[in-house]
PyMOL Python script that loads the backbone (N, CA, C, O; Angstrom):
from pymol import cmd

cmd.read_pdbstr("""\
ATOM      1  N   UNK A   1      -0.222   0.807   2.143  1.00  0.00           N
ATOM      2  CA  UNK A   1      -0.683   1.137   3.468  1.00  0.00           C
ATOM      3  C   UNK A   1      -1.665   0.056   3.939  1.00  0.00           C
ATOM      4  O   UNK A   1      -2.605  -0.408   3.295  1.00  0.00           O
ATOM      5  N   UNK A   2      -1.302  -0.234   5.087  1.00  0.00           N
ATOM      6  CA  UNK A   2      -2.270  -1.434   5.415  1.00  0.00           C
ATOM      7  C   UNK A   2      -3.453  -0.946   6.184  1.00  0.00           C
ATOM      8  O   UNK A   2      -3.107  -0.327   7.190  1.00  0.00           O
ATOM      9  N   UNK A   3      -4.743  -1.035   6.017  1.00  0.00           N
ATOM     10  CA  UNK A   3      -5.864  -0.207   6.908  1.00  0.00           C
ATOM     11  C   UNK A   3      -6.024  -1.534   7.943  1.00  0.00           C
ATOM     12  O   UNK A   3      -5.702  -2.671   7.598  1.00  0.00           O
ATOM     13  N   UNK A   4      -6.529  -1.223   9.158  1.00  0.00           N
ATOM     14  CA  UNK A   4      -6.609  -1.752  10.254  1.00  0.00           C
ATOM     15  C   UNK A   4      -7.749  -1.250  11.330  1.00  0.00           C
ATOM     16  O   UNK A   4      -7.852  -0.098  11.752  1.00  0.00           O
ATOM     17  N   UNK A   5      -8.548  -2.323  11.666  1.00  0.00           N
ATOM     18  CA  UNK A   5      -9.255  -1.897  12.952  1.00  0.00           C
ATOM     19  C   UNK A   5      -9.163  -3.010  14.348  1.00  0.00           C
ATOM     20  O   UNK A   5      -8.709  -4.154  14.392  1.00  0.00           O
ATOM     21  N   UNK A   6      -9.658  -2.338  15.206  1.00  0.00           N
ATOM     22  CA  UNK A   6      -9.454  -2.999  16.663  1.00  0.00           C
ATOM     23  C   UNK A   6     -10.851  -3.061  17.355  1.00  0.00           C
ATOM     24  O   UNK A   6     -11.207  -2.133  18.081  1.00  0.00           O
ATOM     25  N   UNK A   7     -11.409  -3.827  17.200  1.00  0.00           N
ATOM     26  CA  UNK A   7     -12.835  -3.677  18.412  1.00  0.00           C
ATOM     27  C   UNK A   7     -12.618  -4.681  19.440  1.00  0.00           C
ATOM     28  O   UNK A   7     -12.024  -5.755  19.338  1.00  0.00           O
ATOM     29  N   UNK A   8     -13.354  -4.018  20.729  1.00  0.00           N
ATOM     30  CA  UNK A   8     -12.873  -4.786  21.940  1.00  0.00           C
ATOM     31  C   UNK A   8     -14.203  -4.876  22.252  1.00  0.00           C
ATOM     32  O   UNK A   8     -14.780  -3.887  21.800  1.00  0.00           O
ATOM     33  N   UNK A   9     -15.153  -5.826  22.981  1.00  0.00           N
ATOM     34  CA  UNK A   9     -16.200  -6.536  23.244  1.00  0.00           C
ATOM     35  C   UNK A   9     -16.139  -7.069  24.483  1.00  0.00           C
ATOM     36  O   UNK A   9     -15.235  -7.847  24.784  1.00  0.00           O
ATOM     37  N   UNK A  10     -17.019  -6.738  25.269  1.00  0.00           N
ATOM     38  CA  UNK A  10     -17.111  -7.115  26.790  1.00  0.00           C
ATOM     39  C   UNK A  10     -17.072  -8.775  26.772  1.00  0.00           C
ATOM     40  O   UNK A  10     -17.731  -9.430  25.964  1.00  0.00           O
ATOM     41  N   UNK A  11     -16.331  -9.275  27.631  1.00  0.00           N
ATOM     42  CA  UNK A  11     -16.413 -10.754  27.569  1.00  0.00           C
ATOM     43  C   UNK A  11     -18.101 -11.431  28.066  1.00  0.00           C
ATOM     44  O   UNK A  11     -18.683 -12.474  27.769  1.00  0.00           O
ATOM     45  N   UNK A  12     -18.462 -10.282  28.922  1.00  0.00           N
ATOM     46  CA  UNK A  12     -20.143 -10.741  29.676  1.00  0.00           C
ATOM     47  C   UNK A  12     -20.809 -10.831  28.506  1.00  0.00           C
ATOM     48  O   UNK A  12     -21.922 -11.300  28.741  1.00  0.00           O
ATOM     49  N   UNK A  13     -20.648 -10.587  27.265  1.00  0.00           N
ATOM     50  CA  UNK A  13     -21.453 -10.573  26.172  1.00  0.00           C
ATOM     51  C   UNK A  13     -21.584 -11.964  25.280  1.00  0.00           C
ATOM     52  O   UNK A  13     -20.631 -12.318  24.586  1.00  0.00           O
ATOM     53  N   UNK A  14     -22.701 -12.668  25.327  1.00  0.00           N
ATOM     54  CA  UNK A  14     -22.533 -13.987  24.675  1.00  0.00           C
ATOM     55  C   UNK A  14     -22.325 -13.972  22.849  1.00  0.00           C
ATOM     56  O   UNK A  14     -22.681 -13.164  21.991  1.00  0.00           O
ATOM     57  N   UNK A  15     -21.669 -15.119  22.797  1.00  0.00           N
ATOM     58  CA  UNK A  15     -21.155 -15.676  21.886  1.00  0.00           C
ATOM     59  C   UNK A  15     -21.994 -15.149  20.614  1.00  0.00           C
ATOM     60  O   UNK A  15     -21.352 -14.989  19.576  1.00  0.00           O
ATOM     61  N   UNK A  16     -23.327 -14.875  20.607  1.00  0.00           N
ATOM     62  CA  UNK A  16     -24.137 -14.591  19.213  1.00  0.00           C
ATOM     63  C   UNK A  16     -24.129 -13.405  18.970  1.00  0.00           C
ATOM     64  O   UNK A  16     -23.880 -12.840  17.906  1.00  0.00           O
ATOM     65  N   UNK A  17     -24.495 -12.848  20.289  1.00  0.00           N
ATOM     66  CA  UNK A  17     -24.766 -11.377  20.083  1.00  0.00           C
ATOM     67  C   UNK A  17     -23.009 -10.545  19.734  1.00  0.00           C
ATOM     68  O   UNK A  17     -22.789  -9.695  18.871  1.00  0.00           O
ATOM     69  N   UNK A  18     -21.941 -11.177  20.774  1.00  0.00           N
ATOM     70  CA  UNK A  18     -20.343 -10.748  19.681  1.00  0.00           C
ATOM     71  C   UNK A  18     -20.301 -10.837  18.388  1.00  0.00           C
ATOM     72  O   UNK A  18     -19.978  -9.939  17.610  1.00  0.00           O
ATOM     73  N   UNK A  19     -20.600 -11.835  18.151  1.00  0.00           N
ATOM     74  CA  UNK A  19     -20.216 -12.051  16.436  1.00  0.00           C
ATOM     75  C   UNK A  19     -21.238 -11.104  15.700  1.00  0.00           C
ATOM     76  O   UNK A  19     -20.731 -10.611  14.693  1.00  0.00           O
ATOM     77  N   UNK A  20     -22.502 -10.728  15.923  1.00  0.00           N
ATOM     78  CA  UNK A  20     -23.161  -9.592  15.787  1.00  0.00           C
ATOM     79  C   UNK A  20     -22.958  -8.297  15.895  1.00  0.00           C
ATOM     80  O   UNK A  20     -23.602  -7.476  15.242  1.00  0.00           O
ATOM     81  N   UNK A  21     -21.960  -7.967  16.804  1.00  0.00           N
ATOM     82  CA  UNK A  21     -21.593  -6.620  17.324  1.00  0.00           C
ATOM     83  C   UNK A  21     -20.003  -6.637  16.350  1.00  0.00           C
ATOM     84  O   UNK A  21     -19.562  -5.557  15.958  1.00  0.00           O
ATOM     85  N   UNK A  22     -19.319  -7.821  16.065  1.00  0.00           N
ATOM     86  CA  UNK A  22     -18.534  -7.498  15.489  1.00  0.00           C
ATOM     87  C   UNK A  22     -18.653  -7.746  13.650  1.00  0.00           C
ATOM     88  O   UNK A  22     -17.815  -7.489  12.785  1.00  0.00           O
ATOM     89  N   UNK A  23     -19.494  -8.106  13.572  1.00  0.00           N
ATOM     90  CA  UNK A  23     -19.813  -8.426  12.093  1.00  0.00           C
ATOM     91  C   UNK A  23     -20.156  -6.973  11.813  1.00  0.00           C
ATOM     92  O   UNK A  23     -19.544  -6.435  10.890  1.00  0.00           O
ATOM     93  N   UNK A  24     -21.300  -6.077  12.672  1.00  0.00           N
ATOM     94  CA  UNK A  24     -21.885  -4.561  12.180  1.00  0.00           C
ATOM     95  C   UNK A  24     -20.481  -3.722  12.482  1.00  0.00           C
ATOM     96  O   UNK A  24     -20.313  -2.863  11.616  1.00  0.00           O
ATOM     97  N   UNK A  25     -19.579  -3.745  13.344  1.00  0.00           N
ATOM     98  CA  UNK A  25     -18.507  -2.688  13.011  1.00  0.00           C
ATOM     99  C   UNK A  25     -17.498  -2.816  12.019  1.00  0.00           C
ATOM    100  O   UNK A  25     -16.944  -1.847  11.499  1.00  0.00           O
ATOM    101  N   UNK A  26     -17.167  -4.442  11.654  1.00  0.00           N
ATOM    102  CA  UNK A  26     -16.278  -4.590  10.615  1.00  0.00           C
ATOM    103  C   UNK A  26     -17.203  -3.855   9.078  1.00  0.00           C
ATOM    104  O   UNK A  26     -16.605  -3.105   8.306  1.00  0.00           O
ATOM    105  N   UNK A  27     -18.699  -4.242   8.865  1.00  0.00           N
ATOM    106  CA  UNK A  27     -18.948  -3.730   8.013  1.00  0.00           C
ATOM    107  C   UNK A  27     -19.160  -2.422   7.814  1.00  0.00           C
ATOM    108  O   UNK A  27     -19.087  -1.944   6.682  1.00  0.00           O
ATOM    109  N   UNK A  28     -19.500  -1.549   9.091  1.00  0.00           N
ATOM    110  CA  UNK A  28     -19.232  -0.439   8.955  1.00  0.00           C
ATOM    111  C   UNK A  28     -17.880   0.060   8.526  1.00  0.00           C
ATOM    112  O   UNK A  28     -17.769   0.875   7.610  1.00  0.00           O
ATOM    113  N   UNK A  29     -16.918  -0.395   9.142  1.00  0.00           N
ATOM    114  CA  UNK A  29     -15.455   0.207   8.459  1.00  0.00           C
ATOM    115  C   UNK A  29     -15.166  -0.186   7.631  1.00  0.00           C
ATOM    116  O   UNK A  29     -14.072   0.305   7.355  1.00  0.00           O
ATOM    117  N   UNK A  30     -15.599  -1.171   6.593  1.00  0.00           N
ATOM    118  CA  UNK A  30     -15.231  -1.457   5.122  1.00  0.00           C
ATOM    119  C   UNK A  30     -16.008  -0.339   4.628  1.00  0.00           C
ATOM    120  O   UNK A  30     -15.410   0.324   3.781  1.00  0.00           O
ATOM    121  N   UNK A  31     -17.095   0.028   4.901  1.00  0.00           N
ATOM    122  CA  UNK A  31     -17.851   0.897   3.995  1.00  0.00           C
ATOM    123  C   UNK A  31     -17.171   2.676   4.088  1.00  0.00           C
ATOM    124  O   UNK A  31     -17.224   3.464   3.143  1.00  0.00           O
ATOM    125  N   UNK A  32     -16.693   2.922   5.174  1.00  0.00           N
ATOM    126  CA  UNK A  32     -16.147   4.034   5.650  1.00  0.00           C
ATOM    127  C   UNK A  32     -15.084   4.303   5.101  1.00  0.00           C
ATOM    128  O   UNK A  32     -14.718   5.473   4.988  1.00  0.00           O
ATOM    129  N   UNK A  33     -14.408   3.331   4.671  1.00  0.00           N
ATOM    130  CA  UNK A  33     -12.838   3.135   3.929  1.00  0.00           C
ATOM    131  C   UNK A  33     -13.062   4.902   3.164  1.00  0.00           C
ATOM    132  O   UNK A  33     -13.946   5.753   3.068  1.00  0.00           O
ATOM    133  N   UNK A  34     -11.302   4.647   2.666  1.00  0.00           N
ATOM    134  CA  UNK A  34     -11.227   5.849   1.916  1.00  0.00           C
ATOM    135  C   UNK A  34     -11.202   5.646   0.442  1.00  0.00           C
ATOM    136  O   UNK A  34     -11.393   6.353  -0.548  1.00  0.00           O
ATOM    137  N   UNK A  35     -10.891   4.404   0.682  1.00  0.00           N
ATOM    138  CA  UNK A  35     -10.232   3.377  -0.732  1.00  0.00           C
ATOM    139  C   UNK A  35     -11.275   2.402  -0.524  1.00  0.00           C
ATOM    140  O   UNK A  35     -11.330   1.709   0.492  1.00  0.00           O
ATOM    141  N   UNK A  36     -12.334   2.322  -1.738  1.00  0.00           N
ATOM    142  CA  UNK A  36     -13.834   1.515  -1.562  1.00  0.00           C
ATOM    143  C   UNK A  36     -13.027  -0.165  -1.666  1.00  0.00           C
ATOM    144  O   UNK A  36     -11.959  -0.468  -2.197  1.00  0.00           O
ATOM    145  N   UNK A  37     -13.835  -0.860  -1.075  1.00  0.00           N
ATOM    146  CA  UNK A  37     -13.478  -2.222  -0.938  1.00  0.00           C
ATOM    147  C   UNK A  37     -13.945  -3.027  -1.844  1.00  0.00           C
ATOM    148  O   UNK A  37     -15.167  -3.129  -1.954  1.00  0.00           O
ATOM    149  N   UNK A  38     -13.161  -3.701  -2.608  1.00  0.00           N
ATOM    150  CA  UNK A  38     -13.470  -4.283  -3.541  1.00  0.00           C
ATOM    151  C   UNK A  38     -13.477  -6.331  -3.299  1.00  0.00           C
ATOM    152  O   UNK A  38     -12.632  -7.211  -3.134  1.00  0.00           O
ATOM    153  N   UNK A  39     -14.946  -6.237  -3.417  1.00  0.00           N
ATOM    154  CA  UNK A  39     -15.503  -7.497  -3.389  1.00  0.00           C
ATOM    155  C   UNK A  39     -14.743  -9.014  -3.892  1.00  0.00           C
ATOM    156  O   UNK A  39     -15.480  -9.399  -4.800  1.00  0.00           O
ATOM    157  N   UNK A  40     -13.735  -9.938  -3.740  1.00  0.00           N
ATOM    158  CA  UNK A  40     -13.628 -10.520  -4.601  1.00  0.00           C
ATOM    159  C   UNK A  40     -12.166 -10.651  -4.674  1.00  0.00           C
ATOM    160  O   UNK A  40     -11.529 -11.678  -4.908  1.00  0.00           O
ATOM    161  N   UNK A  41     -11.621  -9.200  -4.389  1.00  0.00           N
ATOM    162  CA  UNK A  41     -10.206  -8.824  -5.008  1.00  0.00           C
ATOM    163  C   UNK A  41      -9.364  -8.386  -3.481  1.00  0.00           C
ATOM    164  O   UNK A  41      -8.305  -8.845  -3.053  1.00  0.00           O
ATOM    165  N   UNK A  42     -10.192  -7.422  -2.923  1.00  0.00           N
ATOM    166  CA  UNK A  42      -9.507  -7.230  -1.223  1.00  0.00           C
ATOM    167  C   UNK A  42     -10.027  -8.323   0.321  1.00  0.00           C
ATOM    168  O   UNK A  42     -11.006  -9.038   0.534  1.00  0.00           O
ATOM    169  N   UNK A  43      -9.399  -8.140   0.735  1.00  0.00           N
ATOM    170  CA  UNK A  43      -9.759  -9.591   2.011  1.00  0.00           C
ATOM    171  C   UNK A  43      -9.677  -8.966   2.954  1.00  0.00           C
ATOM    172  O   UNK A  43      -8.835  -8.079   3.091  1.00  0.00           O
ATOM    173  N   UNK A  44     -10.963  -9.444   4.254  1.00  0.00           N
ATOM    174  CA  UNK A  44     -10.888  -8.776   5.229  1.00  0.00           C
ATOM    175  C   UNK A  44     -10.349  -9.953   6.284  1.00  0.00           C
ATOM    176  O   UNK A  44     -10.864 -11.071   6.283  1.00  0.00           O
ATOM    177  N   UNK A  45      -9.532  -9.679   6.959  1.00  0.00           N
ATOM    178  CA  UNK A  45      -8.681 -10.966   7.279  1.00  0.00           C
ATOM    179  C   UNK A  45      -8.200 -10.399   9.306  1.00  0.00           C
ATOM    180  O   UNK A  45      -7.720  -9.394   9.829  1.00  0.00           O
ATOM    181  N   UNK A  46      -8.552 -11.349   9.647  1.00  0.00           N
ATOM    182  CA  UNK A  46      -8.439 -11.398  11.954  1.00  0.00           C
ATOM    183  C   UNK A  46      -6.981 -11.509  11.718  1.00  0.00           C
ATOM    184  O   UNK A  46      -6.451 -12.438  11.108  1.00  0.00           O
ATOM    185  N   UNK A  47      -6.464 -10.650  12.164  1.00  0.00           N
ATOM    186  CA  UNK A  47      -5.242 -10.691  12.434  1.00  0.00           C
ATOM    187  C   UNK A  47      -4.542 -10.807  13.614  1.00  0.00           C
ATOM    188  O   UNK A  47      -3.315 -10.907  13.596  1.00  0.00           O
ATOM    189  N   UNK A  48      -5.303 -10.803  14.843  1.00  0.00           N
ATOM    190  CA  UNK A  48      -5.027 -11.075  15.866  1.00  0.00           C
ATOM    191  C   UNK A  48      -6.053 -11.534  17.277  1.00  0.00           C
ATOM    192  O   UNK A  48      -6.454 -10.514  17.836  1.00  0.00           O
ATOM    193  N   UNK A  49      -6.439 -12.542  17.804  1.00  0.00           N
ATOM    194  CA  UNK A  49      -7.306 -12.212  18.905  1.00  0.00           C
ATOM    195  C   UNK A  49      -6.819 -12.177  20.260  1.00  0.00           C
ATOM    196  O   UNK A  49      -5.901 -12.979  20.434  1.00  0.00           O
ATOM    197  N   UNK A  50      -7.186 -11.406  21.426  1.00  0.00           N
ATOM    198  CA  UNK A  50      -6.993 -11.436  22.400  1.00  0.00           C
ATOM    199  C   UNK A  50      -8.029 -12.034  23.326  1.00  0.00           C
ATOM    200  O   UNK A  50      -9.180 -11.976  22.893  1.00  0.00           O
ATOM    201  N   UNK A  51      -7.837 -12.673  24.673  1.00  0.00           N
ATOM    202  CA  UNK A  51      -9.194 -12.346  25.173  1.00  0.00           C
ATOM    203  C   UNK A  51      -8.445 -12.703  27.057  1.00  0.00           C
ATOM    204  O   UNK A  51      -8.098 -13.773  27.557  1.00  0.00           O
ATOM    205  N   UNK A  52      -8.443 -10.892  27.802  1.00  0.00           N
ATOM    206  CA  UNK A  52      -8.141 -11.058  28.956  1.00  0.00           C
ATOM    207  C   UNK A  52      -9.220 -10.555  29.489  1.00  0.00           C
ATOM    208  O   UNK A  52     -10.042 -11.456  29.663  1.00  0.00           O
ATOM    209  N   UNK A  53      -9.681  -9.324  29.901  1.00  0.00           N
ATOM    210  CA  UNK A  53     -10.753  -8.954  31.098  1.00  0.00           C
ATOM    211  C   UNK A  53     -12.216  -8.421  29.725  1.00  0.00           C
ATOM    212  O   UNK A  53     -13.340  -8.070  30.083  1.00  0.00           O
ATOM    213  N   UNK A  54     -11.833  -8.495  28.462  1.00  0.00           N
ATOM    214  CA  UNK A  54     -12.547  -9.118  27.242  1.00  0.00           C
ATOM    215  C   UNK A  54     -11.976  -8.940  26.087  1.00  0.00           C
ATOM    216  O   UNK A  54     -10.787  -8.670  25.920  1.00  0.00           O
ATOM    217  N   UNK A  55     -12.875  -9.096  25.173  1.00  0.00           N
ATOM    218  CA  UNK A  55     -12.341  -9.984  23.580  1.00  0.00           C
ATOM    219  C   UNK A  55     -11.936  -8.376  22.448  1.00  0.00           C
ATOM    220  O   UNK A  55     -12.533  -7.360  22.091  1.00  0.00           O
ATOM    221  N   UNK A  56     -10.664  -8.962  22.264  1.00  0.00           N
ATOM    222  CA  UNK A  56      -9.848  -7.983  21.499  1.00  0.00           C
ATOM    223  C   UNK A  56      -9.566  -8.675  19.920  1.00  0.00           C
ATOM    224  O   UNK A  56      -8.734  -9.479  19.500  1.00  0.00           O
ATOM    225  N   UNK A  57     -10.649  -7.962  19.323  1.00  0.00           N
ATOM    226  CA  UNK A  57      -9.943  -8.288  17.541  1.00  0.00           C
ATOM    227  C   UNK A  57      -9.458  -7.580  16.909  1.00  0.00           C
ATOM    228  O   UNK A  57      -9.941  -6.448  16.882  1.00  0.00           O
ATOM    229  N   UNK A  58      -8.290  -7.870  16.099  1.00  0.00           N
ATOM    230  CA  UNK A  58      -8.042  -6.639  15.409  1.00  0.00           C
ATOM    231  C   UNK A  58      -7.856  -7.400  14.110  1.00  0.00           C
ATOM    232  O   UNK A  58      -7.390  -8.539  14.067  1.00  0.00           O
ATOM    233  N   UNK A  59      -8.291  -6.628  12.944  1.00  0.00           N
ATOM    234  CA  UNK A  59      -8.992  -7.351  11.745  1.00  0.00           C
ATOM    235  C   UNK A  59      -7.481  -6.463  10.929  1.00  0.00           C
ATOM    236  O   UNK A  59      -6.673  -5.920  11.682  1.00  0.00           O
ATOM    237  N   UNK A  60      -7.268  -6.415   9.448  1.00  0.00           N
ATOM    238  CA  UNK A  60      -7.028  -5.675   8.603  1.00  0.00           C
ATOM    239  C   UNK A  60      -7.457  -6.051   7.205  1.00  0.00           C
ATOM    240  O   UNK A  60      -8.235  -6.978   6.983  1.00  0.00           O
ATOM    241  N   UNK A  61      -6.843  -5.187   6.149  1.00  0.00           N
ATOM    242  CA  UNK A  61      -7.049  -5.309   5.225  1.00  0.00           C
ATOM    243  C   UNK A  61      -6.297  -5.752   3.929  1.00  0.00           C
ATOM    244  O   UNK A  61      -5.631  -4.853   3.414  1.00  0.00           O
ATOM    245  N   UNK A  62      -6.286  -6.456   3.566  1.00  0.00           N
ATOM    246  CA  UNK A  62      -5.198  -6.860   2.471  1.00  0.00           C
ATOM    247  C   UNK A  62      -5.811  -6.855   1.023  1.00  0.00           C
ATOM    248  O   UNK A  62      -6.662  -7.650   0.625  1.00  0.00           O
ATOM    249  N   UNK A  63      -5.063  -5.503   0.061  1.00  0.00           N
ATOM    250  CA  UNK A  63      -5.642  -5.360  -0.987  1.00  0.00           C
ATOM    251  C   UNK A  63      -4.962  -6.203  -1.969  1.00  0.00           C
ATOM    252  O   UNK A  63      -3.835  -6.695  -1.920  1.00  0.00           O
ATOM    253  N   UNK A  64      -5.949  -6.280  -2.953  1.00  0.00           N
ATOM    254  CA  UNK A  64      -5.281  -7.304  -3.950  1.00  0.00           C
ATOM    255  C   UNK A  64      -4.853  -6.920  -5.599  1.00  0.00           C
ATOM    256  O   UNK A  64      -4.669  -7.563  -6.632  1.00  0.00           O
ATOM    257  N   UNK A  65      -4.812  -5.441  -5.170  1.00  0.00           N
ATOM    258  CA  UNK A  65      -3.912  -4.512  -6.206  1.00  0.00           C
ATOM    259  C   UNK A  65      -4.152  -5.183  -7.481  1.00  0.00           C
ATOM    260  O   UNK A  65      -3.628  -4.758  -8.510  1.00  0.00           O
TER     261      UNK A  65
END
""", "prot")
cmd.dss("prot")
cmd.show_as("cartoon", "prot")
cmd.util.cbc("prot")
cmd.orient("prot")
């Protein structure tokens, strides 16, 4: 099963403070997992970006079983 998230970020929002807003939700949803994330062995990997009326990431997870 592949776990997956999507955060979308106002484009009016500068460049430091995004990578801030998206660094605290990606780490929140690694920690939220159901299946704990393992350091080393699973990868948290951008799997897609968008950016029209604003910035669309969608990250997942690739375990390394």
């Amino acid at each position: 099963m592949i776990e997956e998230k999507t955060i979308n970020i106002s484009k009016k929002i500068p460049l430091t403070e995004r990578i801030s807003l998206v660094s605290k939700e990606v780490s929140q949803w690694v920690d939220g997992l159901n299946k704990p994330f393992i350091v080393g062995k699973d990868i948290v990997c951008l799997a897609n970006y968008k950016r029209n009326g604003s910035h669309l990431y969608h990250y997942v997870i690739e375990r390394g079983e």
